[in-house]
mmCIF file of the N, C-alpha and C atoms, coordinates in Angstrom:
data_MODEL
# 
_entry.id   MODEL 
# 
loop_
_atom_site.group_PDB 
_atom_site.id 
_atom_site.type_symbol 
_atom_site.label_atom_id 
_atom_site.label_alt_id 
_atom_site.label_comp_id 
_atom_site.label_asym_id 
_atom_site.label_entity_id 
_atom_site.label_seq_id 
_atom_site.pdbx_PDB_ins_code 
_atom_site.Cartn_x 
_atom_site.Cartn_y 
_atom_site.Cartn_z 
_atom_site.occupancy 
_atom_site.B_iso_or_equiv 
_atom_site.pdbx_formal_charge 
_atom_site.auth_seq_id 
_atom_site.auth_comp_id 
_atom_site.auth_asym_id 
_atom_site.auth_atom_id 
_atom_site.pdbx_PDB_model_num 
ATOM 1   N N  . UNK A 1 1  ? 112.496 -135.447 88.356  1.00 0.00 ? 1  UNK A N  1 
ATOM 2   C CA . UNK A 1 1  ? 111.243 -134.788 88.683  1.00 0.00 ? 1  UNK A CA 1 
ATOM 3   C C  . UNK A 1 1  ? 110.269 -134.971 87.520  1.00 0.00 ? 1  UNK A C  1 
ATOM 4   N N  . UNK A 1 2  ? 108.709 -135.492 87.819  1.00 0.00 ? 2  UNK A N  1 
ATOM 5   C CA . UNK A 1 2  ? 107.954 -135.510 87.290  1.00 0.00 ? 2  UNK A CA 1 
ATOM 6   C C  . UNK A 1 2  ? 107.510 -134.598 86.583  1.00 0.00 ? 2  UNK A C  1 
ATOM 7   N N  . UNK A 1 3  ? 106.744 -133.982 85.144  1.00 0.00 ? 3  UNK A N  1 
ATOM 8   C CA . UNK A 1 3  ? 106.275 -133.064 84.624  1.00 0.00 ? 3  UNK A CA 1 
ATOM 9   C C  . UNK A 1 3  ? 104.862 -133.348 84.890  1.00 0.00 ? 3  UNK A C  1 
ATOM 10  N N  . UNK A 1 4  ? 103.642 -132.007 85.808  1.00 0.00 ? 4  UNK A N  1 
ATOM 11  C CA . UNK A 1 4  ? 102.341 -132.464 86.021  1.00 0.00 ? 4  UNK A CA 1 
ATOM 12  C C  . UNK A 1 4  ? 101.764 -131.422 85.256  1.00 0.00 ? 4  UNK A C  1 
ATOM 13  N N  . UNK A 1 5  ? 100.461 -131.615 85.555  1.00 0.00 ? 5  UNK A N  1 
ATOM 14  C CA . UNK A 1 5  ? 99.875  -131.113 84.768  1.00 0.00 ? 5  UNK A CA 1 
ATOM 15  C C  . UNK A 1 5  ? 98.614  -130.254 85.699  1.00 0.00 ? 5  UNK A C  1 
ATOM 16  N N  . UNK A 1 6  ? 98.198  -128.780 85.779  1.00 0.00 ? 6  UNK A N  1 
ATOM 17  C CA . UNK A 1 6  ? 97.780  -128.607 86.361  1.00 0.00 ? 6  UNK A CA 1 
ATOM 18  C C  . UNK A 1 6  ? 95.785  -128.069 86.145  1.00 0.00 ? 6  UNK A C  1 
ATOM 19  N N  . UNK A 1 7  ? 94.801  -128.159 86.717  1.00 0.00 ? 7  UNK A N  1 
ATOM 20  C CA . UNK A 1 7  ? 93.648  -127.402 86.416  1.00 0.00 ? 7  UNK A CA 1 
ATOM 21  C C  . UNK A 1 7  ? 93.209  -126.658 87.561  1.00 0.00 ? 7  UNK A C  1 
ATOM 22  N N  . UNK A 1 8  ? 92.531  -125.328 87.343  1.00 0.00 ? 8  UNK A N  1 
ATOM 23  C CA . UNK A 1 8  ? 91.993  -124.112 87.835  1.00 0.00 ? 8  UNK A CA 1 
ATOM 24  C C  . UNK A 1 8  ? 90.809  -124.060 88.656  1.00 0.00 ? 8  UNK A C  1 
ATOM 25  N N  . UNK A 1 9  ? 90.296  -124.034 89.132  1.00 0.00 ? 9  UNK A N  1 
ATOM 26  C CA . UNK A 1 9  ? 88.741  -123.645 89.443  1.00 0.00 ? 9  UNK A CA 1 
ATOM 27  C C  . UNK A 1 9  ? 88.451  -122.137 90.334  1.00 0.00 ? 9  UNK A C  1 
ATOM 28  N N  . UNK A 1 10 ? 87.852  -121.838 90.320  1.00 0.00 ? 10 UNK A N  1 
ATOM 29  C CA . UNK A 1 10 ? 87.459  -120.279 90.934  1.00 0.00 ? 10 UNK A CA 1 
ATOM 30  C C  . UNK A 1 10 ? 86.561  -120.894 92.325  1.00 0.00 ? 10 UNK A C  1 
ATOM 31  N N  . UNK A 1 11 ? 87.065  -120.008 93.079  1.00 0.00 ? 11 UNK A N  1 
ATOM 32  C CA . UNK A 1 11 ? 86.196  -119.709 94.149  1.00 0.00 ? 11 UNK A CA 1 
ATOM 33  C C  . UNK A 1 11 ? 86.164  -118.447 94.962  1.00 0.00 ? 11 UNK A C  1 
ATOM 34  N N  . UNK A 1 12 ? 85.001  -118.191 95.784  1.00 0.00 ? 12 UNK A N  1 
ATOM 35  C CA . UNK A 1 12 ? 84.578  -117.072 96.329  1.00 0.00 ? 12 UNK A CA 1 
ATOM 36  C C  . UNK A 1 12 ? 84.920  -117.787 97.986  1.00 0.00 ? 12 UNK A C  1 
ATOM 37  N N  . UNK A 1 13 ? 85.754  -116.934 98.873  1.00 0.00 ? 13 UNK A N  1 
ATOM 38  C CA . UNK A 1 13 ? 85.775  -117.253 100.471 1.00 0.00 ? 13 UNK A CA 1 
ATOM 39  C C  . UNK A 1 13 ? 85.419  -115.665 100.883 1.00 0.00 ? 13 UNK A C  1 
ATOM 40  N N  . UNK A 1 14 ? 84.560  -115.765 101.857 1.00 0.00 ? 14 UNK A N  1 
ATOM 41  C CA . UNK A 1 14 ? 83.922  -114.582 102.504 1.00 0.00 ? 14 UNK A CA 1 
ATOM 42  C C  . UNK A 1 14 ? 84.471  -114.606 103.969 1.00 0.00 ? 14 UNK A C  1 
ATOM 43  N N  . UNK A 1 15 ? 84.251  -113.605 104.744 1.00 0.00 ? 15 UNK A N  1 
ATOM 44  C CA . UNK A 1 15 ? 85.032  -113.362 106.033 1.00 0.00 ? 15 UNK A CA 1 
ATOM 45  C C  . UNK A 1 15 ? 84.401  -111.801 106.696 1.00 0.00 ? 15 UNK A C  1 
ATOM 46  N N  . UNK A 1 16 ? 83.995  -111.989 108.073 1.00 0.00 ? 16 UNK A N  1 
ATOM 47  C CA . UNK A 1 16 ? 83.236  -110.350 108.647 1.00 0.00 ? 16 UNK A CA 1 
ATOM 48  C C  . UNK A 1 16 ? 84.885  -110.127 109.144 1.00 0.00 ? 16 UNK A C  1 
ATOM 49  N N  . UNK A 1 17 ? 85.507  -110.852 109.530 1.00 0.00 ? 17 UNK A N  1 
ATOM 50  C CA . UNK A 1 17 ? 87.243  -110.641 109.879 1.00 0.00 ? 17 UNK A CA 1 
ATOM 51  C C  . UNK A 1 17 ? 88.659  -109.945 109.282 1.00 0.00 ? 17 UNK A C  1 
ATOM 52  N N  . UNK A 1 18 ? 88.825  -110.764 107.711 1.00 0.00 ? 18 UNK A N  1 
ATOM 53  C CA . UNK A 1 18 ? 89.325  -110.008 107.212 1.00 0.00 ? 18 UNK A CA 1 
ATOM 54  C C  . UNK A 1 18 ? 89.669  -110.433 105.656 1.00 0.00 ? 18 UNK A C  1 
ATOM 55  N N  . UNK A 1 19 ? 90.840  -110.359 105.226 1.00 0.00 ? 19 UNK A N  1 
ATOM 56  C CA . UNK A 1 19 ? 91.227  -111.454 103.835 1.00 0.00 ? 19 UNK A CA 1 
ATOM 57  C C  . UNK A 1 19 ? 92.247  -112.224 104.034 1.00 0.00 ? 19 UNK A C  1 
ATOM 58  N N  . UNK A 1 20 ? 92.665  -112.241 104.943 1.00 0.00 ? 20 UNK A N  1 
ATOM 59  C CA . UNK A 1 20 ? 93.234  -113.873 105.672 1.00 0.00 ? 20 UNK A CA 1 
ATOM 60  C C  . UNK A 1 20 ? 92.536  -114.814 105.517 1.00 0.00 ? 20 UNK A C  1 
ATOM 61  N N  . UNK A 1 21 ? 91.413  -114.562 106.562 1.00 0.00 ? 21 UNK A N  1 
ATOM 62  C CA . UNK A 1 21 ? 90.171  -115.134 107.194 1.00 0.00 ? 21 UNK A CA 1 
ATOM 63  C C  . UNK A 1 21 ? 89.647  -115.566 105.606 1.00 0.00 ? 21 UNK A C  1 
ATOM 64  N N  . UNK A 1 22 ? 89.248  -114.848 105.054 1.00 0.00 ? 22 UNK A N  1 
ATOM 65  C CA . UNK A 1 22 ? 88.089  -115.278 103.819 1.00 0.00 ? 22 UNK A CA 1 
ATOM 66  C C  . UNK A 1 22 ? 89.016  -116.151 102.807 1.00 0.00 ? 22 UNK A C  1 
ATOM 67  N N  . UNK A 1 23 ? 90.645  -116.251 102.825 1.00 0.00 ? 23 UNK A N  1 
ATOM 68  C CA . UNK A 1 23 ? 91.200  -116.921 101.494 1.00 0.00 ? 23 UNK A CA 1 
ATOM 69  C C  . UNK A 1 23 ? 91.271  -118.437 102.357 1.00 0.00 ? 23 UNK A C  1 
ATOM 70  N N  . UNK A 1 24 ? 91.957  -118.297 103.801 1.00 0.00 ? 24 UNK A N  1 
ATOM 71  C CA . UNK A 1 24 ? 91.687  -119.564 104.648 1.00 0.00 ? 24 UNK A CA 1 
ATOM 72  C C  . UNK A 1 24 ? 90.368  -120.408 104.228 1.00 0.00 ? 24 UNK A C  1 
ATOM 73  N N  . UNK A 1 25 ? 89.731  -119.475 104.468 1.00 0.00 ? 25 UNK A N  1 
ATOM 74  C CA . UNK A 1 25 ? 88.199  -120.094 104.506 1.00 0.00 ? 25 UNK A CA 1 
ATOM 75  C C  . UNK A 1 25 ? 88.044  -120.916 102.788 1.00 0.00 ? 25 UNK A C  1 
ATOM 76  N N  . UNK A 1 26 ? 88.483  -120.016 101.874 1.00 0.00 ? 26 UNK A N  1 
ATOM 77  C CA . UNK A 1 26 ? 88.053  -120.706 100.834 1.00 0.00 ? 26 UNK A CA 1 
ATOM 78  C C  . UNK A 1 26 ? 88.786  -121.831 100.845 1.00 0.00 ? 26 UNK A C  1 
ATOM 79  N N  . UNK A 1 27 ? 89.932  -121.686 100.608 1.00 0.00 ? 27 UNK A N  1 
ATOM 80  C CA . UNK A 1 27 ? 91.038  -122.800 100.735 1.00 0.00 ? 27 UNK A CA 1 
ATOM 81  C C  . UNK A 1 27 ? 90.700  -124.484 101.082 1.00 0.00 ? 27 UNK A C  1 
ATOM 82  N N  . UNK A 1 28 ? 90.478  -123.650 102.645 1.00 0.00 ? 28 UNK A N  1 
ATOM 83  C CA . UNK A 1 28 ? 89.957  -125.262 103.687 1.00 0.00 ? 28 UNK A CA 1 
ATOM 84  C C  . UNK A 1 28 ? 88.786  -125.828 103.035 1.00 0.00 ? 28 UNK A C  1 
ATOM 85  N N  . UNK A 1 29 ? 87.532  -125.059 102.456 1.00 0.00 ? 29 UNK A N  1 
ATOM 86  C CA . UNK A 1 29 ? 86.126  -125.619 101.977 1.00 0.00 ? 29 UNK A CA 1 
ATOM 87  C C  . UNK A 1 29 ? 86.935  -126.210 100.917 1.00 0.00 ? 29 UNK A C  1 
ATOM 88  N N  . UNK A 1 30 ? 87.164  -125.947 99.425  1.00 0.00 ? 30 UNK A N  1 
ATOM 89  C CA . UNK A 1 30 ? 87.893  -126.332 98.512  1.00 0.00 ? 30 UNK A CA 1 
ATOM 90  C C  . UNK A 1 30 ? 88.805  -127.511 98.721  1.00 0.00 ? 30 UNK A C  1 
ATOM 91  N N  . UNK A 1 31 ? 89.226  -127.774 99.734  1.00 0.00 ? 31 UNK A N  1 
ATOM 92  C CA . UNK A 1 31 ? 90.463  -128.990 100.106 1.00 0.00 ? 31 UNK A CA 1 
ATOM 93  C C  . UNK A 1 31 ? 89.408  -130.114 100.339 1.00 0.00 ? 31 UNK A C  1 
ATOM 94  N N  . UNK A 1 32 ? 88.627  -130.097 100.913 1.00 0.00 ? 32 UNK A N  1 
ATOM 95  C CA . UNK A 1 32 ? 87.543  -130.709 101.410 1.00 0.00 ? 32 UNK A CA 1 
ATOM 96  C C  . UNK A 1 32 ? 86.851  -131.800 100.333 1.00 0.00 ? 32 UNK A C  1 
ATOM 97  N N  . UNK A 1 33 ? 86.946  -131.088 98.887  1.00 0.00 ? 33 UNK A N  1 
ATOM 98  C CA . UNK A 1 33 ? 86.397  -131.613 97.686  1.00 0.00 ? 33 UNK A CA 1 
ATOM 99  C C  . UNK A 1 33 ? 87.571  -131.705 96.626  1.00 0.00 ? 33 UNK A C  1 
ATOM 100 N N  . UNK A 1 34 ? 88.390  -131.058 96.836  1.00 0.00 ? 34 UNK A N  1 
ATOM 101 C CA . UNK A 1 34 ? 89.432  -130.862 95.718  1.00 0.00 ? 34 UNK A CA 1 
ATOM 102 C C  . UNK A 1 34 ? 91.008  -132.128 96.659  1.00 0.00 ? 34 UNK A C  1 
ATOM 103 N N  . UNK A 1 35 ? 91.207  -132.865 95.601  1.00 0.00 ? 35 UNK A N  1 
ATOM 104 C CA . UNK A 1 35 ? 92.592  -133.426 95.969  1.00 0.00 ? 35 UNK A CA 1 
ATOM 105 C C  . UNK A 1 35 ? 93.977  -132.756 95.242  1.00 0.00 ? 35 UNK A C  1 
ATOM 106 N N  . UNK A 1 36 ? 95.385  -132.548 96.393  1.00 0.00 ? 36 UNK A N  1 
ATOM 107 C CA . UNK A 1 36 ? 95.753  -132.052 95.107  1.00 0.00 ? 36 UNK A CA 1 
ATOM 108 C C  . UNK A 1 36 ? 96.271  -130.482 95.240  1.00 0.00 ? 36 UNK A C  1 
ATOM 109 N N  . UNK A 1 37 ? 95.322  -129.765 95.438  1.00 0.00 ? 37 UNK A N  1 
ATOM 110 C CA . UNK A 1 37 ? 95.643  -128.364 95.851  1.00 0.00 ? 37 UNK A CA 1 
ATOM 111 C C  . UNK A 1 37 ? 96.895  -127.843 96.225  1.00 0.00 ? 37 UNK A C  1 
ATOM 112 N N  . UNK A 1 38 ? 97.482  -127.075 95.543  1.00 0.00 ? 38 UNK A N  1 
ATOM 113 C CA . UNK A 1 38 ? 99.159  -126.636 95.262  1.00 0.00 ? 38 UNK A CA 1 
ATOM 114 C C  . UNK A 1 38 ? 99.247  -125.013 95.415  1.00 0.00 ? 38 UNK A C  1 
ATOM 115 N N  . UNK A 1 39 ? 98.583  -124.343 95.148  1.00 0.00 ? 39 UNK A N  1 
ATOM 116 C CA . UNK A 1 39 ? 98.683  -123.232 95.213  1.00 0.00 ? 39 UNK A CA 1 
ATOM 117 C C  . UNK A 1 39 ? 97.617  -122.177 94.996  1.00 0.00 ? 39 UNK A C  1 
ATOM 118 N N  . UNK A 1 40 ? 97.524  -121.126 94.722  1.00 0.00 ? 40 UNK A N  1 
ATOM 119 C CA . UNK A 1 40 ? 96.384  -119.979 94.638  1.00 0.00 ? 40 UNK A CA 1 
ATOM 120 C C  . UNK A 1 40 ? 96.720  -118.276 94.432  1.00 0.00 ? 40 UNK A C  1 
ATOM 121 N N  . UNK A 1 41 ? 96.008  -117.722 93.640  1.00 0.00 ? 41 UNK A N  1 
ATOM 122 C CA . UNK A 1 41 ? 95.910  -116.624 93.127  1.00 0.00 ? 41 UNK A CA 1 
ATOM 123 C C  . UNK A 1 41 ? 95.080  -115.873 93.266  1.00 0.00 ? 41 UNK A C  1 
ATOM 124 N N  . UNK A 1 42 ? 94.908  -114.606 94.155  1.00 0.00 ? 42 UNK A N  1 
ATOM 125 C CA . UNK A 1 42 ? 94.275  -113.363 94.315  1.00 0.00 ? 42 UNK A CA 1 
ATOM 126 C C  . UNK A 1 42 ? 93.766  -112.737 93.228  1.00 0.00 ? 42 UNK A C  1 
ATOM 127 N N  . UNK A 1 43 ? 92.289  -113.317 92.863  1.00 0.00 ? 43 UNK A N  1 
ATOM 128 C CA . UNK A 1 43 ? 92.128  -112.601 91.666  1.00 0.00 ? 43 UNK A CA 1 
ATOM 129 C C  . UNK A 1 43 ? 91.578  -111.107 91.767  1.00 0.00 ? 43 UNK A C  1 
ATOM 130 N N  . UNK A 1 44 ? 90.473  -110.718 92.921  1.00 0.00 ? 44 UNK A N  1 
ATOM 131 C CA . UNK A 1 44 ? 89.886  -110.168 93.557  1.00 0.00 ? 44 UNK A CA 1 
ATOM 132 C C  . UNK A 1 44 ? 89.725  -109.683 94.667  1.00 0.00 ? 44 UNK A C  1 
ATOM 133 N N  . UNK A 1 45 ? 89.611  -108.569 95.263  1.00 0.00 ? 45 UNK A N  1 
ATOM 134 C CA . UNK A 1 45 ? 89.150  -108.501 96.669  1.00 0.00 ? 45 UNK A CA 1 
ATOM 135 C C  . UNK A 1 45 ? 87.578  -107.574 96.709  1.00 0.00 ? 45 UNK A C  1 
ATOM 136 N N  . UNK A 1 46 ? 86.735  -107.615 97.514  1.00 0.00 ? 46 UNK A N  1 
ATOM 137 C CA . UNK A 1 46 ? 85.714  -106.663 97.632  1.00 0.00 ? 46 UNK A CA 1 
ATOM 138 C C  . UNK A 1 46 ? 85.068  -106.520 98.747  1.00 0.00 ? 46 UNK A C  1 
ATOM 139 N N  . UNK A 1 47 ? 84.569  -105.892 99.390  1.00 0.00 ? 47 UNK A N  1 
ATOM 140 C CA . UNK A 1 47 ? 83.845  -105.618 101.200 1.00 0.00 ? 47 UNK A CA 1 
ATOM 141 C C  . UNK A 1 47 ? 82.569  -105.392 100.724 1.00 0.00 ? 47 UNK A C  1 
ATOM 142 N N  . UNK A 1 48 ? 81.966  -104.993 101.665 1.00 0.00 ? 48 UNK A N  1 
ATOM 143 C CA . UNK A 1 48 ? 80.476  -104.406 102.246 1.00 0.00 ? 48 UNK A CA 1 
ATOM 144 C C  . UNK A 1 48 ? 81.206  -103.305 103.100 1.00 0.00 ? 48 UNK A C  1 
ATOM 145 N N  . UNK A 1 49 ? 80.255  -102.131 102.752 1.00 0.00 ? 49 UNK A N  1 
ATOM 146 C CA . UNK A 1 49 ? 80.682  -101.443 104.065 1.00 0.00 ? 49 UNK A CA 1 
ATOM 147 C C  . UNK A 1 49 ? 79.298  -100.823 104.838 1.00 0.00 ? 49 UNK A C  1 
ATOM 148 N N  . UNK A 1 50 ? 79.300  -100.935 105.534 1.00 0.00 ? 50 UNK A N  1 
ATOM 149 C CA . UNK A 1 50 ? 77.822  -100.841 106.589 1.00 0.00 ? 50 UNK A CA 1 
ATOM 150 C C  . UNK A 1 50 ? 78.164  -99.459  108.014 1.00 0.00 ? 50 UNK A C  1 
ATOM 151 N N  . UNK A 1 51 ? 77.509  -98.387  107.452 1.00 0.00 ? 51 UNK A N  1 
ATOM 152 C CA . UNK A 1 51 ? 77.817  -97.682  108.366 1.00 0.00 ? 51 UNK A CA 1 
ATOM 153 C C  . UNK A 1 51 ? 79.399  -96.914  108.400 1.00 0.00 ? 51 UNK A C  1 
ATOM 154 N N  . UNK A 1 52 ? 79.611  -96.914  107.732 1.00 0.00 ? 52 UNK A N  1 
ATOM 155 C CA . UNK A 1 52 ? 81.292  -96.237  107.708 1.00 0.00 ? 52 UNK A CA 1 
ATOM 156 C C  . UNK A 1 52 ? 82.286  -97.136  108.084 1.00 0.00 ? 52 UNK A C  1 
ATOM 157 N N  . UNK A 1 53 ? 81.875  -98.506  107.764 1.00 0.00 ? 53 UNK A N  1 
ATOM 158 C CA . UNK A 1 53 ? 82.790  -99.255  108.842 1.00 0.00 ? 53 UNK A CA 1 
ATOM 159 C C  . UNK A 1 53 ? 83.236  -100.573 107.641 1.00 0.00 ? 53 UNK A C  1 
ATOM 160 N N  . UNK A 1 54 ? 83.994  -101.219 107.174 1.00 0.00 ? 54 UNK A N  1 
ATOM 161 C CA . UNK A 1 54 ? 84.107  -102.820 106.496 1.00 0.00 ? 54 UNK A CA 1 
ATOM 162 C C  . UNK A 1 54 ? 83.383  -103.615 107.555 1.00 0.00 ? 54 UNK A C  1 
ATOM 163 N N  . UNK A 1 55 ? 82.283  -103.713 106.552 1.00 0.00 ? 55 UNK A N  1 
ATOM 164 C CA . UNK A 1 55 ? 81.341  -105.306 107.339 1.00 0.00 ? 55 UNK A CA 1 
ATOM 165 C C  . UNK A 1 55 ? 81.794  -106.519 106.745 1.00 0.00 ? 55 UNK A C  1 
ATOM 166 N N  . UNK A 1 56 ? 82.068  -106.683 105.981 1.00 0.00 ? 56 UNK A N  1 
ATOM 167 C CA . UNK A 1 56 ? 82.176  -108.320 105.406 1.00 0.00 ? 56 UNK A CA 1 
ATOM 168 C C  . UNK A 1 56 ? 82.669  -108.371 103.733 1.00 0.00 ? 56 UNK A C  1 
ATOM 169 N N  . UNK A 1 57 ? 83.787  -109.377 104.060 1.00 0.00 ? 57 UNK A N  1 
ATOM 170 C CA . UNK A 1 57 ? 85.556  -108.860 102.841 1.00 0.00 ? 57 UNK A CA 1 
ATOM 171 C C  . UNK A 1 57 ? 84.718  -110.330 101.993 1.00 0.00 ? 57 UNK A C  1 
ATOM 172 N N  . UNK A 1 58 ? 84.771  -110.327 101.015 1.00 0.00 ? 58 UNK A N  1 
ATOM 173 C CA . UNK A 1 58 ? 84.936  -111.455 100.158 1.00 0.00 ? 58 UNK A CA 1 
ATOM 174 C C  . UNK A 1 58 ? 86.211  -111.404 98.829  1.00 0.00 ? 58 UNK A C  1 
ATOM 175 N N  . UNK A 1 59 ? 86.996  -112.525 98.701  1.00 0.00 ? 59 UNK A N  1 
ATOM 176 C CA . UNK A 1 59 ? 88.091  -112.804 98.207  1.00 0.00 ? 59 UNK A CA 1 
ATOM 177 C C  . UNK A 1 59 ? 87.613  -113.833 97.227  1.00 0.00 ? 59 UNK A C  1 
ATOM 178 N N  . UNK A 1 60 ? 87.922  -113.158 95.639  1.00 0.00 ? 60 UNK A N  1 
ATOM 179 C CA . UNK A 1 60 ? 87.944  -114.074 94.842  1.00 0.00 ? 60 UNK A CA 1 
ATOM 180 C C  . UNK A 1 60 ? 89.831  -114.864 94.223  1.00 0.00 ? 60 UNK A C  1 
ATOM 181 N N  . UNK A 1 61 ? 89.428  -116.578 94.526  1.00 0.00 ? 61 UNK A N  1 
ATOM 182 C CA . UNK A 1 61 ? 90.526  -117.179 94.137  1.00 0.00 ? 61 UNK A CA 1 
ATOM 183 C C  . UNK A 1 61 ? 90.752  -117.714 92.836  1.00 0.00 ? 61 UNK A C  1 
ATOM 184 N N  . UNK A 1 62 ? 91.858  -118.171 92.141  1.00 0.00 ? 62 UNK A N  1 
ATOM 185 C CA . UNK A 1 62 ? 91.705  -119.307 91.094  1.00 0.00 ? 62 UNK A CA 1 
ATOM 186 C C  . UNK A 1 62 ? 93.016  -119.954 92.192  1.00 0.00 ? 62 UNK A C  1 
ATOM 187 N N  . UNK A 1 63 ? 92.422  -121.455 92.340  1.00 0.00 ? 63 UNK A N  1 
ATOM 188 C CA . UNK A 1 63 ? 93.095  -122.429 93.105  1.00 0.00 ? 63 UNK A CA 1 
ATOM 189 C C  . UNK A 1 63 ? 92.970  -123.431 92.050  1.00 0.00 ? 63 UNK A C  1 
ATOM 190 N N  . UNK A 1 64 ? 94.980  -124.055 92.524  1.00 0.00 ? 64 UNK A N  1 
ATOM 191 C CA . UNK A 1 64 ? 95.396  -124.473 91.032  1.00 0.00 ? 64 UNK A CA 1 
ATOM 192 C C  . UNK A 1 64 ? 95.495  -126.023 91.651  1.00 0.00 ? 64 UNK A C  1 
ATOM 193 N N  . UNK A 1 65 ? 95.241  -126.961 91.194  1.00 0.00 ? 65 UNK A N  1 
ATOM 194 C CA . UNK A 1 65 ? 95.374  -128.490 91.696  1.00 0.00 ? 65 UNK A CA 1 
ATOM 195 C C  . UNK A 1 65 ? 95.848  -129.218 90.411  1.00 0.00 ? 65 UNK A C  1 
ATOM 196 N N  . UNK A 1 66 ? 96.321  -130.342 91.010  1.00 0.00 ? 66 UNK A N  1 
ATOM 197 C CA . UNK A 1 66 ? 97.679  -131.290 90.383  1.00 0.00 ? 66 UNK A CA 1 
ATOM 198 C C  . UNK A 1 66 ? 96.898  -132.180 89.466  1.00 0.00 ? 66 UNK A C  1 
ATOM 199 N N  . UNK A 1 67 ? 96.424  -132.783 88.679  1.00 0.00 ? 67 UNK A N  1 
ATOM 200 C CA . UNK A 1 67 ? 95.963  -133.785 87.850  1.00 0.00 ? 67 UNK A CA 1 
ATOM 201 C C  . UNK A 1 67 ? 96.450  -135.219 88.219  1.00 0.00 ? 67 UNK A C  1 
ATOM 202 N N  . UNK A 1 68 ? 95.957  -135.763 88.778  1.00 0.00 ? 68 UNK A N  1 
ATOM 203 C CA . UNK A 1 68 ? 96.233  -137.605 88.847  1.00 0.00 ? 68 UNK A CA 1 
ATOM 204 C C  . UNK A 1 68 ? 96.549  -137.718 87.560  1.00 0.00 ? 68 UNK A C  1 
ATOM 205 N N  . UNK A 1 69 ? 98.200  -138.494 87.754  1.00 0.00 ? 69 UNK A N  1 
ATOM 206 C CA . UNK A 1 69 ? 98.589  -139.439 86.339  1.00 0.00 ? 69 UNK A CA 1 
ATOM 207 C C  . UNK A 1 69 ? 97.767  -140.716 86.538  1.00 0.00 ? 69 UNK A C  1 
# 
């Protein structure tokens, strides 16, 4: 087994649904630009609440990707 090497980047995924919905969401945008992508860490969670009710969850990530040898 290879020894890799890994780097971080932060992102914000938002969701009116839930924090499934909003880490999916970041994830898939992030894959899109990022090669590589291995795993991820809940750094954050935070809502809106509108009316007595959760309007809209945003989830902060650090998503960890593999370094090309």
């Amino acid at each position: 087994m290879a020894n890799h090497v890994y780097r971080l980047t932060e992102v914000v995924g938002s969701s009116p649904t839930g924090i499934d919905d909003a880490i999916r969401t970041a994830i898939g945008k992030a894959s899109q630009t990022i090669r590589h992508v291995e795993w991820f860490e809940v750094q954050e969670v935070r809502g809106q609440v509108v009316d007595g009710d959760v309007a809209h969850v945003q989830v902060t990530l650090k998503i960890g990707f593999r370094v090309e040898d």
